[in-house]
FISE-266953 format. One line per 10 residues: number of its first residue (from 1); for each residue x, y, z of C-alpha. Coordinates in nm, 4 decimals, m for minus. Layout:
// FISE-266953
NUM) X:Y:Z ~ ...
END
This chain:
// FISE-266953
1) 4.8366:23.4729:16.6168 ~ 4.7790:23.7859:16.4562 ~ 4.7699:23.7697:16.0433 ~ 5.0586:23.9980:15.8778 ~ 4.9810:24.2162:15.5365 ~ 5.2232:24.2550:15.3202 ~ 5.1859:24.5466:15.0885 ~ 5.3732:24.6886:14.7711 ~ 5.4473:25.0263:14.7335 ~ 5.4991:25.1215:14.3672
11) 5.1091:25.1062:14.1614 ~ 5.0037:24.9689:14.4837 ~ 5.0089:25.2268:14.7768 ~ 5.0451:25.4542:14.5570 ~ 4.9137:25.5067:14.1813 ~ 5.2633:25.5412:14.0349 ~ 5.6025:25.3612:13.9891 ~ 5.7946:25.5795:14.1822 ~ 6.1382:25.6020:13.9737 ~ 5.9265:25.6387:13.6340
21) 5.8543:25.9701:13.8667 ~ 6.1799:26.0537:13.9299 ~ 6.3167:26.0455:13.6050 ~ 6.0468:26.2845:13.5006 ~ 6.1714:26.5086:13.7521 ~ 6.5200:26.4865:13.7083 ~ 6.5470:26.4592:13.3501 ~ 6.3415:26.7327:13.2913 ~ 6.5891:26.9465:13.1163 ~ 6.7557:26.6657:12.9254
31) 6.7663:26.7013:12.5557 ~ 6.6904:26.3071:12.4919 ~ 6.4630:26.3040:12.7938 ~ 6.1718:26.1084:12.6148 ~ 6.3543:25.8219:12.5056 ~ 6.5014:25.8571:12.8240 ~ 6.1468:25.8051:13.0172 ~ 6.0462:25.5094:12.8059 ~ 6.3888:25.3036:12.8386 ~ 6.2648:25.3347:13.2395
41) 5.9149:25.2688:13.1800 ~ 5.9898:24.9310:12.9836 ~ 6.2754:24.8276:13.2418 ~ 5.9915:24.8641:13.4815 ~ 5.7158:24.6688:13.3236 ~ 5.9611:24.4256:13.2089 ~ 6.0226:24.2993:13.5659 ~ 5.7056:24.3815:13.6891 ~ 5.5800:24.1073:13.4376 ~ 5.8446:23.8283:13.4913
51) 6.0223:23.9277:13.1881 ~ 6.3058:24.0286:13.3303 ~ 6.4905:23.9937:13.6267 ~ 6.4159:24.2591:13.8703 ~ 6.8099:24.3396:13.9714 ~ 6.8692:24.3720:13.6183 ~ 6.6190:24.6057:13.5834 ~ 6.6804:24.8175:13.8968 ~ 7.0441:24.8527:13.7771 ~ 6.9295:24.9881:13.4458
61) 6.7096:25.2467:13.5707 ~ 6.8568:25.3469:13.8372 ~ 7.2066:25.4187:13.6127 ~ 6.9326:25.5627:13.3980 ~ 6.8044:25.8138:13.6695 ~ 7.0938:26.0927:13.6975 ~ 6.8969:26.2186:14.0071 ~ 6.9877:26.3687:14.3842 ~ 6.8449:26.4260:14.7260 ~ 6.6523:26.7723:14.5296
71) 6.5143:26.5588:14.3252 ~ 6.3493:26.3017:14.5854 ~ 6.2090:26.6196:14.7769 ~ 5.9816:26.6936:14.4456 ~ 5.9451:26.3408:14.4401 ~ 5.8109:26.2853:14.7663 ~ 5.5987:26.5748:14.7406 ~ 5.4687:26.4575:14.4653 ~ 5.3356:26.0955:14.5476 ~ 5.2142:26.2130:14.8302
81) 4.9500:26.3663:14.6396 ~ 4.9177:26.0019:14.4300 ~ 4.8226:25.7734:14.6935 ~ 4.5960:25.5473:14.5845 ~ 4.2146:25.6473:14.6702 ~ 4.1168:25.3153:14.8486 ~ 4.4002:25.3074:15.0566 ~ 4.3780:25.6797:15.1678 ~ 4.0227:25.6253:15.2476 ~ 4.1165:25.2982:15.4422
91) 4.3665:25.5162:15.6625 ~ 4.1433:25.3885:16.0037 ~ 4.2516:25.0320:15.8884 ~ 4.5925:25.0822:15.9213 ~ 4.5551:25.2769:16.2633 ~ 4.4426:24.9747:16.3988 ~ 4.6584:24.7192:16.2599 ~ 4.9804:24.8982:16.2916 ~ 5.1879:24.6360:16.4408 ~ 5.0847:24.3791:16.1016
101) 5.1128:24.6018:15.8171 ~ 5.4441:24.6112:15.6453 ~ 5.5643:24.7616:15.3003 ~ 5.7553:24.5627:15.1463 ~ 5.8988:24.7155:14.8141 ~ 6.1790:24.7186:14.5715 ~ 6.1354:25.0994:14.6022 ~ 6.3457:25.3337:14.8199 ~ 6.3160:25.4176:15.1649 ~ 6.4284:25.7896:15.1054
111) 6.0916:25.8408:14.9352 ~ 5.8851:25.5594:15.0247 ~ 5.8739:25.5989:15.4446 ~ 5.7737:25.9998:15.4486 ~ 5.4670:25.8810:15.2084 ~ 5.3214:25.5713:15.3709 ~ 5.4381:25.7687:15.7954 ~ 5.0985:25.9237:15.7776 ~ 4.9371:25.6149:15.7552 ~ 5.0510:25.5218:16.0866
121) 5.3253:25.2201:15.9393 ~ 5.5768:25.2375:16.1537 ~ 5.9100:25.2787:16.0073 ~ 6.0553:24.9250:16.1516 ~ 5.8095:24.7961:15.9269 ~ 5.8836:24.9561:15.5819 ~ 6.1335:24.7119:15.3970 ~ 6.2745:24.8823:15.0672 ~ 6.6582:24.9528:14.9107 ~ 6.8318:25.2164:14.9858
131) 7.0156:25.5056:14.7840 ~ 7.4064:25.5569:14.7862 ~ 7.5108:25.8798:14.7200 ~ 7.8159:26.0875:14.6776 ~ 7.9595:26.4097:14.8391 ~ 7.7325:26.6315:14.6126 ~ 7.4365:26.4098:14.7350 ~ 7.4552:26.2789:14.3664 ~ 7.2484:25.8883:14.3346 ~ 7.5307:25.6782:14.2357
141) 7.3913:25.3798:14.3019 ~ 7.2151:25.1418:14.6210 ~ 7.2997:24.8808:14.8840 ~ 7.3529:24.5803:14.6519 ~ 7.3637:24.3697:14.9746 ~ 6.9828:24.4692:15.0450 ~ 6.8086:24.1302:14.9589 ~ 6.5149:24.3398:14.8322 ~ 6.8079:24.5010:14.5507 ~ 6.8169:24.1332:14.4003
151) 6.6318:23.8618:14.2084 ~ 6.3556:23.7177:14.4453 ~ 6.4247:23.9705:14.6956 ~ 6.1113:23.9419:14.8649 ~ 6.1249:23.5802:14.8826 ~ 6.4701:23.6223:15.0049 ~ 6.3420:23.8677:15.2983 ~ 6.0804:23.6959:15.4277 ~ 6.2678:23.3364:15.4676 ~ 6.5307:23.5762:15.6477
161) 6.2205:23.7473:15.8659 ~ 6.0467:23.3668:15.9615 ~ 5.7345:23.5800:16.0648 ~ 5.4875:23.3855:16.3082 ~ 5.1299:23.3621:16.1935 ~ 4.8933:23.4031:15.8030 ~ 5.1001:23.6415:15.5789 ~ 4.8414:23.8004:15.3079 ~ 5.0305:23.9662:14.9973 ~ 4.8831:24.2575:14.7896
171) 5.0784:24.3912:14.5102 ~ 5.0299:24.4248:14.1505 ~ 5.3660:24.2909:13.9863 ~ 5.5568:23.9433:13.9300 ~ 5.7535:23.9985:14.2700 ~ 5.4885:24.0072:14.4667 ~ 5.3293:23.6984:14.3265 ~ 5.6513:23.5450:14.4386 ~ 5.5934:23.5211:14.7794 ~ 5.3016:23.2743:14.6899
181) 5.4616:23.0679:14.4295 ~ 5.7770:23.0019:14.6956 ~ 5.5269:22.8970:14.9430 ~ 5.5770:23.2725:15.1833 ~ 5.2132:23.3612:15.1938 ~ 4.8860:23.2403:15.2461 ~ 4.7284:23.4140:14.9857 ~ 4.7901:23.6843:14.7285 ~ 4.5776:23.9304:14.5895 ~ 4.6790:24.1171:14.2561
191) 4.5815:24.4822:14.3109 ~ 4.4647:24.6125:14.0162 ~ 4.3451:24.9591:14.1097 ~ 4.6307:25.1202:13.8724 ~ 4.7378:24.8823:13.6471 ~ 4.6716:24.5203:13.5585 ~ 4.9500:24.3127:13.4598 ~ 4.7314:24.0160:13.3409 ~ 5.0337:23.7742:13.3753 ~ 5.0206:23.8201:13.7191
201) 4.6515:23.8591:13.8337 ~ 4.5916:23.5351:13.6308 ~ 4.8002:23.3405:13.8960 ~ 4.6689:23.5426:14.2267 ~ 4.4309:23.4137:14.4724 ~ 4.2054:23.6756:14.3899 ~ 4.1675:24.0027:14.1978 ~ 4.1561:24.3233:14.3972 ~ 4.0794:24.6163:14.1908 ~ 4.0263:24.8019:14.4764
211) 4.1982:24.7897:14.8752 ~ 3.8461:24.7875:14.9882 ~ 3.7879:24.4292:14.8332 ~ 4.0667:24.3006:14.9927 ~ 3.9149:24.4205:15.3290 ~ 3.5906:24.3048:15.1971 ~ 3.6646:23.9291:15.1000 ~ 3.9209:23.9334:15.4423 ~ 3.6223:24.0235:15.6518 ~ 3.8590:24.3363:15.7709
221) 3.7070:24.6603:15.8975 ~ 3.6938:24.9290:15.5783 ~ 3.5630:25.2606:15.5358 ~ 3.2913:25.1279:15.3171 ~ 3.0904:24.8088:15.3629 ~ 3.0208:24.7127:15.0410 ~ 3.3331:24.7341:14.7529 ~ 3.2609:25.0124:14.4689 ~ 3.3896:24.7764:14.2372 ~ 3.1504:24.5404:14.3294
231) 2.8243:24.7939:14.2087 ~ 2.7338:24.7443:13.8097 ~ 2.7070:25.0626:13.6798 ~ 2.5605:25.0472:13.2849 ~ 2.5977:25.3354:13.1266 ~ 2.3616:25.3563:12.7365 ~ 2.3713:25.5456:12.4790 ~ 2.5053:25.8761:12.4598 ~ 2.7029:25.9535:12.7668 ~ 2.9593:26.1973:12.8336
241) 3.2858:26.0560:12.8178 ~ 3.3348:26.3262:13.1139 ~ 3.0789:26.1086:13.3219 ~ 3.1601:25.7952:13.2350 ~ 3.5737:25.8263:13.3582 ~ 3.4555:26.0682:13.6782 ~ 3.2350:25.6850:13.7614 ~ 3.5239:25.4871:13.6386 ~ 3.7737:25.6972:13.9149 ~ 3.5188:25.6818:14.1665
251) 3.5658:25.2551:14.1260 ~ 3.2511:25.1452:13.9998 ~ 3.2284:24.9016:13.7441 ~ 3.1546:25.0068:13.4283 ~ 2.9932:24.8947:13.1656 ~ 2.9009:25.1262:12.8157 ~ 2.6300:24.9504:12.5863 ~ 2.4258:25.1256:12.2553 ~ 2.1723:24.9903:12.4069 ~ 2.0110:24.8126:12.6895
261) 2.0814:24.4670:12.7084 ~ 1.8782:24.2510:12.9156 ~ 2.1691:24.0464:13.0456 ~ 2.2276:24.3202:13.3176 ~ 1.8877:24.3818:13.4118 ~ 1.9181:24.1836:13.7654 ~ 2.2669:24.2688:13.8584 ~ 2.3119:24.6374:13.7608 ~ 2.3104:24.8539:14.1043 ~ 2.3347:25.1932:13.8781
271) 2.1822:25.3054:13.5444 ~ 2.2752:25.5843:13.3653 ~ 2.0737:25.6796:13.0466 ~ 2.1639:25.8996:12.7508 ~ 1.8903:26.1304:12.6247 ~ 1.6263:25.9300:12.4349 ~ 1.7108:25.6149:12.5984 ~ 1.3936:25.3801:12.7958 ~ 1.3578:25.1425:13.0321 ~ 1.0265:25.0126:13.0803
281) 0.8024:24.8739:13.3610 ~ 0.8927:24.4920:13.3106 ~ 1.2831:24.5863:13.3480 ~ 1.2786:24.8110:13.5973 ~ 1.0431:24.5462:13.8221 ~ 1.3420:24.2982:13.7393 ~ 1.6112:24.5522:13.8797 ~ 1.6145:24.4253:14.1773 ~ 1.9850:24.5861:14.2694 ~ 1.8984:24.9007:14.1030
291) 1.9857:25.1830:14.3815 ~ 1.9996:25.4777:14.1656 ~ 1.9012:25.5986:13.7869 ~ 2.0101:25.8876:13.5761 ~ 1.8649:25.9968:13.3011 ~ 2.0572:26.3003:13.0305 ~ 1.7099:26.5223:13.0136 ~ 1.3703:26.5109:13.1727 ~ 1.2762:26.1638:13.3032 ~ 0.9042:26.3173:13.2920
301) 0.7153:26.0400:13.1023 ~ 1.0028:25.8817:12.9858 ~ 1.0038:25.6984:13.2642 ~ 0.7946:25.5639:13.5927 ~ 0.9106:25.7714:13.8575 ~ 0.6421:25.5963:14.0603 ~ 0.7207:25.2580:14.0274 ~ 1.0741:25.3550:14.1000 ~ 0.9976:25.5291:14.4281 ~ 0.8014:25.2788:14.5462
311) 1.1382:25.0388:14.4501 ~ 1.3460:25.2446:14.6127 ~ 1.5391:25.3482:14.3577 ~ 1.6348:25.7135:14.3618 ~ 1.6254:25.8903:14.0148 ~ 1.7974:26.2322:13.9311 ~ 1.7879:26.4013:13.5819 ~ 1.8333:26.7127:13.3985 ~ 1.5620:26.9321:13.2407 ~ 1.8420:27.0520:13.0161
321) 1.9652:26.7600:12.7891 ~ 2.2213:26.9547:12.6441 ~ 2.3635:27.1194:12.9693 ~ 2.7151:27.2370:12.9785 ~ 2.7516:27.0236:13.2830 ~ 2.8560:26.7068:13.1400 ~ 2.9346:26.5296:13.4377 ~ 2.5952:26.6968:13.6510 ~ 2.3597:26.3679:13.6566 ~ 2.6755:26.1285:13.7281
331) 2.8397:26.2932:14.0136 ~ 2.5035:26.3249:14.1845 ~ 2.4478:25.9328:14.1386 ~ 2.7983:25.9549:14.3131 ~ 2.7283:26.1064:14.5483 ~ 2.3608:25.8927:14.6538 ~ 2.5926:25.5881:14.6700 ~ 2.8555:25.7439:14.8744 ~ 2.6765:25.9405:15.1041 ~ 2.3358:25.8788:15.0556
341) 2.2755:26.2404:14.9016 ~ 1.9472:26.2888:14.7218 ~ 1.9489:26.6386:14.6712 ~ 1.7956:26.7133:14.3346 ~ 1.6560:26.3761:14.2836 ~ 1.3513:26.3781:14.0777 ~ 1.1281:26.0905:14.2830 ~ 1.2960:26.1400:14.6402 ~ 1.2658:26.3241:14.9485 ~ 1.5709:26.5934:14.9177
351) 1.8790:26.5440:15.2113 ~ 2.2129:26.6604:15.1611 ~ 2.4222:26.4887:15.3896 ~ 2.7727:26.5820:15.5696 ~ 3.0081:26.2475:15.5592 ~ 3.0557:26.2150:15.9547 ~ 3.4166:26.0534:16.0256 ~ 3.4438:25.6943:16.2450 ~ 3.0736:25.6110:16.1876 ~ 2.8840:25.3839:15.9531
361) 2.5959:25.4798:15.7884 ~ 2.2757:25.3350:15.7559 ~ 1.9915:25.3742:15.4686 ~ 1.7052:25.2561:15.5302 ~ 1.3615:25.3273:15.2891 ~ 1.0534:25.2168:15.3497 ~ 0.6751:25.2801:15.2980 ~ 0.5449:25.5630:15.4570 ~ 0.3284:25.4168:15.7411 ~ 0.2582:25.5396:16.0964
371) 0.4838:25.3396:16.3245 ~ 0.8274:25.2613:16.1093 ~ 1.0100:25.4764:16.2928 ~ 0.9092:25.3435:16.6276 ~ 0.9914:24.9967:16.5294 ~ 1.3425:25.1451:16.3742 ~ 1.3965:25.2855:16.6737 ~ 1.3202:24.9791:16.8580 ~ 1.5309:24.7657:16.7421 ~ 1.8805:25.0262:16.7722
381) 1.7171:25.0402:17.1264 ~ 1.7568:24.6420:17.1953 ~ 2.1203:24.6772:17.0151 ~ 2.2149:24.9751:17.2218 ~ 2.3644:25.1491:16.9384 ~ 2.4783:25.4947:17.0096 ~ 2.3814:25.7218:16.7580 ~ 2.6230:25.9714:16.6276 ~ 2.3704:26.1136:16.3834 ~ 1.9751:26.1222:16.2109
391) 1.8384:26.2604:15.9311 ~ 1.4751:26.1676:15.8068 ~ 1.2744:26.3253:15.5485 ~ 0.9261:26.2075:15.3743 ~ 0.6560:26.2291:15.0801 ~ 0.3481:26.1314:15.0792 ~ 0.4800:25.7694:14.9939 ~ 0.7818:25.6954:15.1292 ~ 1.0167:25.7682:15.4644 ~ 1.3930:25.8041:15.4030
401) 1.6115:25.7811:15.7270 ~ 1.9777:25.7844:15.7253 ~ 2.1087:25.6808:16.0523 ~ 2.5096:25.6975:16.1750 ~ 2.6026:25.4797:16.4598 ~ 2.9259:25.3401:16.6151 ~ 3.1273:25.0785:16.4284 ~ 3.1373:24.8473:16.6741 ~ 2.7802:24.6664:16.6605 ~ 2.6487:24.3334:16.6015
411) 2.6040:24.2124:16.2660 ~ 2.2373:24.0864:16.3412 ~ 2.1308:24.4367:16.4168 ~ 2.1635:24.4582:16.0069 ~ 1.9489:24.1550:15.9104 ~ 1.6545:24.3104:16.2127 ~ 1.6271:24.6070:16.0121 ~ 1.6235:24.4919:15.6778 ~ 1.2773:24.2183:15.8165 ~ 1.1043:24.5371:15.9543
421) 0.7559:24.5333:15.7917 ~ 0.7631:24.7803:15.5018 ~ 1.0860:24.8412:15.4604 ~ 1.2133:24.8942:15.0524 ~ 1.5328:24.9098:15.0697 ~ 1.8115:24.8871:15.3253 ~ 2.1848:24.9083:15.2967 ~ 2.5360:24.9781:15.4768 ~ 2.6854:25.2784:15.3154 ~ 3.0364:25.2828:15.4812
END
């Protein structure tokens, strides 16, 4: 039998609570508007942390709301454009698992279905309240006889839906962790991309700060192979704030430090350095994850550019260490680990690469000896992978070939090219 995903809606699918939205829009105007807002916003964390039960506080804020069927058309409008990043990246995902997915939210359908329809759910599978209004399409109140409008709503719901098969849960608030604690689910993860409530991701299965890691640890086709939240990224000594929250909203982890501390040596994946910061030989030999350094200013005898090209690690800096740019030297390490991009690096061949849709992408680096390619070649041959796209550049040292294929392949194909002789560095990029 097929597995079923249950998904939350509110700080979830989307980055927001959806009402906390609405009374932003509605109460606009309002003289007492701000006190207003935060009445909402506690009602909201309240249940969403088990304080509170969650009819009492969806009576509250609703009463709170003084909103109408205007008011949802900002609204929707408006969380469209809040969807959160790993699950509008993830669209293919739920393409192809249609028939699973469901939304199950103590949201409204009046807002929640035209957000989450272009994500190919299909409407019998959104579960949420529903509005009542009055003749001047007024929000009075909602169908109190919706399970999902009272206290372990989406407990209630599921007993009443007796689906067939492994239910997985993602959500970030108390209700959702519900569905494990009555015994619903098989697992829940506590999605954290928005907000953590630590009361509830201490009692999940597992922490999901991103959708992709829930793919990831499910084994589920993503849009990335590898989780961004997954990649170390130290940042020391004087960094841009600019740079570090652009990496923080791209889902790396971060780390800031004064200074380098060895404890990160073998597990940090990216390095940024402020201006007058050093690594030397020994801990860049013990990098062994290190895919790309930055450096605020010339890297020009600062640091061994050699020793990292022959590591594979891809460096980019700035001759300028006080440019204007304050996010220049982050966004291109970005971009290497999202696309592979190494325009403007200061060690590697320069490609700028187009993102090409329904492929993955391969990296491969490797020493720059006659007959790589061939044996590349080779073995995509004896896999008969169709490839969509191939871009190769060189130096004198090393070869840097990005290929695109098909995503339907055998995993092995992965572990032939990362044995071929001379190969640095090989990865999955999405």
């Amino acid at each position: 039998m097929k597995p079923y995903f249950i998904i939350d809606f509110d700080s979830t699918f989307t980055q927001v609570e959806a009402l906390d939205e609405l009374a932003r829009i509605s109460l606009k105007h309002h003289p007492d508007r701000e006190i207003i807002y935060q009445k909402i916003e506690d009602l909201t964390n309240l249940a969403m942390e088990g304080k509170l039960s969650f009819s009492e506080s969806l009576e509250g804020r609703v009463k709170l709301l003084n909103a109408n069927k205007s008011h949802l058309t900002q609204l929707i409008k408006h969380l469209k454009k809040k969807v959160s990043a790993s699950f509008h990246r993830n669209k293919l995902f739920f393409k192809k698992h249609a028939d699973e997915v469901l939304i199950v939210s103590g949201g409204f359908k009046e807002f929640i279905t035209p957000v989450v329809s272009p994500y190919y759910i299909k409407k019998k599978n959104i579960y949420a309240n529903t509005f009542v209004f009055d003749a001047d399409d007024q929000i009075i109140g909602y169908d109190a006889e919706n399970p999902l409008s009272q206290e372990n709503g989406k407990v209630k719901l599921l007993k009443q839906m007796a689906l067939k098969g492994d239910i997985y849960g993602i959500g970030d608030g108390h209700s959702d962790f519900q569905l494990k604690e009555f015994g619903m689910i098989k697992k829940f993860f506590a999605f954290t991309e928005n907000i953590e409530r630590k009361t509830v991701a201490e009692k999940a299965d597992h922490v999901a700060p991103s959708f992709d890691e829930f793919l990831y640890v499910s084994d589920l086709p993503r849009a990335i192979s590898y989780p961004k939240n997954r990649i170390l990224c130290l940042l020391v000594g004087d960094v841009p704030q600019e740079s570090i929250e652009l990496l923080k909203k791209d889902g790396f982890s971060i780390r800031h430090k004064d200074t380098f501390e060895e404890k990160y040596v073998k597990d940090v994946g990216m390095l940024l350095l402020g201006n007058g910061e050093l690594i030397s030989n020994e801990q860049l030999k013990n990098a062994v994850k290190l895919k790309t350094l930055g450096f605020i200013g010339s890297a020009k005898e600062k640091i061994n550019l050699n020793l990292c090209t022959e590591m594979g690690i891809v460096v980019f800096d700035s001759s300028n260490s006080s440019t204007a740019n304050k996010t220049l030297i982050a966004r291109r390490m970005a971009d290497f680990i999202n696309t592979g991009t190494t325009h403007r690096s200061a060690n590697f061949p320069n490609l700028q690469l187009p993102k090409i849709a329904e492929s993955h992408r391969l990296v491969h680096i490797h020493k720059n000896v006659p007959g790589i390619m061939s044996k590349i070649t080779k073995v995509l041959a004896k896999h008969e992978i169709n490839i969509v796209a191939q871009f190769l550049m060189t130096n004198p040292k090393i070869g840097y070939v990005i290929t695109d294929i098909d995503t339907t392949y055998d995993k092995t194909l992965l572990k032939e090219l990362r044995k071929i002789e001379n190969t640095i560095k090989f990865r999955v990029l999405y």
